[in-house]
N, C-alpha and C positions, 0 to 999 in steps of 0.2 A: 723823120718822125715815124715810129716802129707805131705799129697797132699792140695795144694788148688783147692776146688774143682770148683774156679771159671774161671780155666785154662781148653779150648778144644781145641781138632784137627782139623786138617783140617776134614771137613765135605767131604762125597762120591759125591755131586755135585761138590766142589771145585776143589776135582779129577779129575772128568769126564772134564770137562772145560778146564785145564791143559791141559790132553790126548788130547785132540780136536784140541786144539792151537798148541800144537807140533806136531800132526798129519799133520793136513794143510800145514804149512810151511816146512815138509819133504817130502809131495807129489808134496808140489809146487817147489821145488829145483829139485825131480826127473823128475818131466813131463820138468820143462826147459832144464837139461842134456840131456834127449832124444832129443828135438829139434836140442839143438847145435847138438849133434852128428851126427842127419840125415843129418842136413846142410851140416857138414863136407864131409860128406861119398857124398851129391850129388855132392857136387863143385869138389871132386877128381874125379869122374866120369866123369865130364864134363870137368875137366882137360886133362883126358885120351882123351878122344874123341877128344877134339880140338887138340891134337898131333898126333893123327893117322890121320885126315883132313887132316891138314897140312904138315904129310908126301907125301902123295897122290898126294898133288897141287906141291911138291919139287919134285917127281918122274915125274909126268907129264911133270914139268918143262925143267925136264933134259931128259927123252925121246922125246920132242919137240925137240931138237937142234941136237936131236944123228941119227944115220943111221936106225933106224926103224921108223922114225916121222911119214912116209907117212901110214905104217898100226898102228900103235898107234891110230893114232889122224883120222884114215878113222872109228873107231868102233862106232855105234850109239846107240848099247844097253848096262847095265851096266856092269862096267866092275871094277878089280883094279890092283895096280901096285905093283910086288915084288921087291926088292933091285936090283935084275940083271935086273927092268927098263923090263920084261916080264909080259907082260897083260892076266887075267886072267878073263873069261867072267863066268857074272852070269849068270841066266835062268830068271832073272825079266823083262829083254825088254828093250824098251828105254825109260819107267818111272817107277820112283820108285811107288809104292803102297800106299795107303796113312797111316801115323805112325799109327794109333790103328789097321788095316787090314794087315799089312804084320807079316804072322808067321816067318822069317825069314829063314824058308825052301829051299829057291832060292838062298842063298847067295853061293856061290865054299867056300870050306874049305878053301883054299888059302887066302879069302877076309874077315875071322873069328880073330880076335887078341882076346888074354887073358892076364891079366894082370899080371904080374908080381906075380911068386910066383904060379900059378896055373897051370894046363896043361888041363883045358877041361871047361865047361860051366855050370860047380856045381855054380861056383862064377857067373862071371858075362862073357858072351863074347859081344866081337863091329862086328860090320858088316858095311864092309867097300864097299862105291860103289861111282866110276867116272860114272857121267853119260855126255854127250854132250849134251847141255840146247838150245844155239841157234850155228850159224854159217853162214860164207858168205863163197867168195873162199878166203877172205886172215888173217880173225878169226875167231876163235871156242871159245867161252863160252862151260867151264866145271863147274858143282857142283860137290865137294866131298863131300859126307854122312856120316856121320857115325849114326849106329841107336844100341840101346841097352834096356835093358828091366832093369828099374831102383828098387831099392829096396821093393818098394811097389808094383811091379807088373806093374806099369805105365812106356808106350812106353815113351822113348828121345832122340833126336837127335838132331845133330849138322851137319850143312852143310855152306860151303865155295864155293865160286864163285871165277873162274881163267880165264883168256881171255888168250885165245894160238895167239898171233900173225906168221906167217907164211911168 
C-alpha cells in the first residue's frame, strides 16, 4: 500500500489554535463558576444576617410588652437580646462605629452568632447590636445591626429599624 504523498497533517499552528480556542472557553466557564459561587455564598450571608436582625427587632418586640420594658428599652448604648428576652450590653456606646473602622472587639460574646455547623470564627461570625436611634416619652426608634466580615475580607452589614411604641 503506497502513501499518497499529496495527503498532510494537521500542521503545529493548527494545533496551537485549537489549544487556544479550548483554552479560552474552559477559563471562561471557570471564571463564570466562580462568580455564581461567590454570589451564592454572599446572598446566604446576607441571608444569615437578615435573620439574626430580625430576631432582634422580634426579641425587642416581646421584651416591650413584658415586665422588664421599663429597663430594656431605658438602655441607650448598644446592646442585644437573648431568647430569655435578657439584655446584654456592648462596650461600643450609643453608636455604632463606622463599617470599615470597627474591629468588632466591643462586641459581648453573647451578641457574636455562627453559623450553623461551626463553633468559633474560623468561618464567618455576625455581630449583633440594638442600638436606640431616636425617642420621645411615648416611642423609641431602634436599629438592629448585624455586621460580619465577608469572604473577600470586605466589612457588610445589615440593619433594620423598629419604633417601640409605649
Amino acid at each position: 500500500m503506497l502513501k499518497n504523498l499529496q495527503q498532510r497533517g494537521d500542521t503545529i499552528v493548527e494545533v496551537l489554535i485549537v489549544v487556544i480556542v479550548i483554552a479560552t472557553v474552559i477559563g471562561s466557564a471557570y471564571s463564570i463558576a466562580v462568580k455564581s459561587l461567590q454570589s451564592t455564598q454572599r446572598t446566604q450571608e446576607r441571608s444569615y444576617a437578615l435573620k439574626l436582625a430580625e430576631t432582634q427587632l422580634e426579641r425587642l418586640k416581646a421584651a416591650s410588652t413584658g415586665a422588664n420594658a421599663a429597663s430594656v428599652l431605658a438602655v441607650t448604648q448598644s446592646f442585644c437580646l437573648d431568647a430569655t428576652l435578657t439584655k446584654t450590653l456592648n462596650t461600643i456606646g450609643s453608636s455604632l462605629p463606622s463599617l470599615n473602622n470597627d474591629d468588632f472587639s466591643r462586641y459581648n460574646a453573647n451578641c457574636i452568632s455562627y453559623p450553623s455547623g461551626s463553633s468559633d470564627c474560623a468561618s464567618y461570625c455576625y455581630y449583633t447590636s440594638l442600638l436606640q436611634t431616636a425617642g420621645g416619652s411615648f416611642d423609641k426608634s431602634y436599629t438592629a445591626s448585624v455586621r460580619w466580615d465577608g469572604p473577600n475580607g470586605n466589612r457588610q452589614q445589615v440593619q433594620l429599624s423598629y419604633k417601640v411604641y409605649q
